[in-house]
C-alpha positions in Angstrom: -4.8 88.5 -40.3 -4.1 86.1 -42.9 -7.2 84.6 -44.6 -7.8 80.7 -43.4 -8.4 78.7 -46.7 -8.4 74.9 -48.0 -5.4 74.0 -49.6 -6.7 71.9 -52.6 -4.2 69.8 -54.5 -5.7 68.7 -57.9 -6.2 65.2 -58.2 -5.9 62.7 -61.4 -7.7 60.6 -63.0 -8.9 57.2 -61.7 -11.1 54.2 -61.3 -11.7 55.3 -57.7 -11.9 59.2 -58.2 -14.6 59.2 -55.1 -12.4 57.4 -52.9 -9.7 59.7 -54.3 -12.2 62.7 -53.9 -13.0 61.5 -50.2 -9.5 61.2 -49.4 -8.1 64.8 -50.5 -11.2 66.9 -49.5 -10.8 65.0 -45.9 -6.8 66.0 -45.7 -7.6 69.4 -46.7 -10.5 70.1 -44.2 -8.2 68.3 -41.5 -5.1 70.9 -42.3 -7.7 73.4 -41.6 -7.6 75.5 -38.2 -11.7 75.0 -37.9 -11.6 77.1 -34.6 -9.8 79.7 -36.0 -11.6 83.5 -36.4 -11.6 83.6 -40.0 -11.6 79.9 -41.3 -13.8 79.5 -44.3 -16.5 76.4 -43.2 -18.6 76.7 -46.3 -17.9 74.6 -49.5 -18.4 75.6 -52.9 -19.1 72.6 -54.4 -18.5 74.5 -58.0 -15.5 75.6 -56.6 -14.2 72.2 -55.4 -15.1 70.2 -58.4 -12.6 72.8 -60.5 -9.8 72.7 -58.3 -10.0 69.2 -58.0 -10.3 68.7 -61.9 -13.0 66.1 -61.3 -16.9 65.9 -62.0 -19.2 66.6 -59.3 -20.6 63.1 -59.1 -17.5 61.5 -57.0 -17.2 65.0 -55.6 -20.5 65.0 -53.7 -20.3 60.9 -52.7 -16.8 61.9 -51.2 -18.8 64.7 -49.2 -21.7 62.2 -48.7 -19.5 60.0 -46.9 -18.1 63.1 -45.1 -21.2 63.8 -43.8 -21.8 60.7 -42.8 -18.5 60.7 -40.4 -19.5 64.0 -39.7 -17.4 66.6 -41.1 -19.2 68.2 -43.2 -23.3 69.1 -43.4 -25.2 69.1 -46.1 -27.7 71.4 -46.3 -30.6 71.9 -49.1 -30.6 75.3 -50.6 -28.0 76.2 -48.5 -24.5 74.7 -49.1 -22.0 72.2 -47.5 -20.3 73.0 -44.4 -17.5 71.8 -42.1 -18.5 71.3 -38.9 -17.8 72.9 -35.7 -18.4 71.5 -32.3 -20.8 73.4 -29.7 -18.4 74.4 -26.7 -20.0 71.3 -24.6 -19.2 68.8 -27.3 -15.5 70.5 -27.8 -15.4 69.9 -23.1 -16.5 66.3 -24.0 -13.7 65.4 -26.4 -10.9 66.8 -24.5 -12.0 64.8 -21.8 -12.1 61.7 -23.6 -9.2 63.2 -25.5 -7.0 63.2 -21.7 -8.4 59.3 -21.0 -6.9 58.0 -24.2 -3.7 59.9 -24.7 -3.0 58.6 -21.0 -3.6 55.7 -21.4 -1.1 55.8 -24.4 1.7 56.8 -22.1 1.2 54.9 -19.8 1.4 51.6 -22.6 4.4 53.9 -24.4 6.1 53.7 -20.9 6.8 49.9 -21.5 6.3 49.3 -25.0 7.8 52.3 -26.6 11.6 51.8 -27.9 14.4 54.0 -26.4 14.6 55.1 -30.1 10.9 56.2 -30.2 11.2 57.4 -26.9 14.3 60.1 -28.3 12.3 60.9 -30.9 9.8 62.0 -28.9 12.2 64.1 -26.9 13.6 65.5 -30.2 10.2 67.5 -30.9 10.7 69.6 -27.6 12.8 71.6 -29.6 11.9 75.5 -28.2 12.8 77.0 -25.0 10.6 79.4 -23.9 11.6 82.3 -24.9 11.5 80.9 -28.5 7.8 80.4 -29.3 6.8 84.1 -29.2 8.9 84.2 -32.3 7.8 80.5 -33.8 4.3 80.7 -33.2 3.4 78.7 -36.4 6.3 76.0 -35.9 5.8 75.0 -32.6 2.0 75.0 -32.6 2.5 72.5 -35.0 5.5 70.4 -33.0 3.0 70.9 -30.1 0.4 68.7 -32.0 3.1 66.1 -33.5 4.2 65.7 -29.8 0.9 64.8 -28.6 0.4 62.4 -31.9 3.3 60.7 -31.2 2.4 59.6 -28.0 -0.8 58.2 -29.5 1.9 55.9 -31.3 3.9 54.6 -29.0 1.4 53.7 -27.5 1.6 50.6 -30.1 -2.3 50.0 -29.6 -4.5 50.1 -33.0 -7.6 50.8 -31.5 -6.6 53.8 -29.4 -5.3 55.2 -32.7 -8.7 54.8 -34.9 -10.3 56.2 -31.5 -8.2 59.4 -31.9 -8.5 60.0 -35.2 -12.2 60.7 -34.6 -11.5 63.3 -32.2 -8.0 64.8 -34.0 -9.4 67.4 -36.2 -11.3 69.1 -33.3 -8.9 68.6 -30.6 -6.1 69.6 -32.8 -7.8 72.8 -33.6 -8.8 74.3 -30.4 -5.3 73.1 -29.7 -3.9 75.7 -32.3 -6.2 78.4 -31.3 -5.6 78.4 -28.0 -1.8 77.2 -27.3 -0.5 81.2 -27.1 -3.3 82.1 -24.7 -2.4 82.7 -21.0 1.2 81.9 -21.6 -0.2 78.4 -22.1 2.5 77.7 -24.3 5.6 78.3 -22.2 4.0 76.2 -19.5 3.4 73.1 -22.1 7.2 72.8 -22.6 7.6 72.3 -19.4 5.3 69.6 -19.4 6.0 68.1 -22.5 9.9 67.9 -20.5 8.3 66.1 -17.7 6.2 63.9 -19.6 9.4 62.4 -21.5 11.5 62.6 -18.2 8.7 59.9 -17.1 8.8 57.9 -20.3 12.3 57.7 -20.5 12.8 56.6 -16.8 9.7 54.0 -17.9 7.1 55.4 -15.0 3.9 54.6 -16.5 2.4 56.0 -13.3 3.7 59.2 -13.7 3.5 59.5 -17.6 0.0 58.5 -17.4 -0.9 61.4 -14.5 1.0 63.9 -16.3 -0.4 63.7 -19.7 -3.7 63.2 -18.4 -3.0 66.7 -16.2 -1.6 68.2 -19.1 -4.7 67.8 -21.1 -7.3 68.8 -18.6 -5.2 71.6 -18.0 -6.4 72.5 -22.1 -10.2 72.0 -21.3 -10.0 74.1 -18.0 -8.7 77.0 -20.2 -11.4 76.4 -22.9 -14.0 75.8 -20.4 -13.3 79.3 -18.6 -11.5 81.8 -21.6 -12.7 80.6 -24.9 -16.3 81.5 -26.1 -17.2 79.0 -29.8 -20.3 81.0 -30.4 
């Protein structure tokens, strides 16, 4: 199995190299499959400062203020760390997680544009005898599909909302989306849940992407073990 890493992009100079700093460390650590077996959650902040060609000063206020939004800890003597979510907290977020993305379809059902709404349909783009051989690319449609109903959606707040939850949700999404057959079975959702939007049924498109999602923390809940 491949080796889960950061992918660090240098980054040039500036009068803002923290926010800079903040901003590329955060994208890297959010690309990052957290849940995964062999992800890497400890920072060097040697290491970091190099790649990034920066000093450590705006290196360790960008991972101050990661800390404070809690992604990373901080601890003496010991190192930096992303951080991972107990199981219970992981339960809690997908719940929350199935509340908002609902809601989001069932605003998309009336706000969204036909345009959007084809879009949308455009990223169901495996059958199901296809993502046994496309693991990689549709683990990472399956998440676009999901984001994009955060969109149309076409509320702010539900978005900045999200984004707090995204790098967990997303993860455990990626770990556990070829479990169980649980990906064949979320084509067929994702299908119905357009079928809904398209025929503008926020009713339906709410109760279906709110099933769809719990459906996610009943498999986590019973199959996967975050010790």
């Amino acid at each position: 199995m491949a080796e889960m890493v950061l992918r660090i992009e240098p980054i040039a100079e500036s009068l803002s190299l923290k926010a800079l700093a903040y901003r590329a460390l955060k994208a890297a650590i959010m690309d990052l499959n957290i849940y995964a077996a062999d992800a890497e959650l400890r920072l060097d902040e040697r290491d970091l400062s190099l790649r990034f060609g920066i000093s450590r000063t705006p290196l360790r206020e960008a991972l101050a203020q990661l800390e404070q939004e809690g992604l990373v800890r901080i601890a003496p003597r010991r190192g930096i760390f992303i951080v991972r979510k107990t199981k219970a907290e992981i339960l809690d977020m997908i719940t929350v997680w199935a509340a908002l993305e609902s809601m989001a379809a069932r605003l998309a059902a009336t706000a969204a544009t036909n345009e959007e709404l084809t879009d949308l349909k455009r990223l169901i783009v495996f059958s199901g005898d296809e993502v046994a051989a496309k693991t990689g690319e549709y683990s990472d449609a399956n998440i676009r599909f999901h984001q994009t109903i955060i969109g149309l959606g076409h509320n702010r707040l539900l978005g900045e909302i999200t984004d707090s939850l995204f790098l967990h949700v997303r993860a455990i999404r990626q770990r556990t989306i070829f479990e169980a057959d649980r990906a064949r079975r979320s084509i067929a959702d994702h299908t119905d849940i357009v079928a809904a939007l398209l025929s503008r049924d926020a009713d339906r498109a709410e109760r279906l992407v709110r099933e769809h999602t719990m459906k996610l923390r009943n498999h986590v809940e019973r199959h996967v073990n975050l010790d």
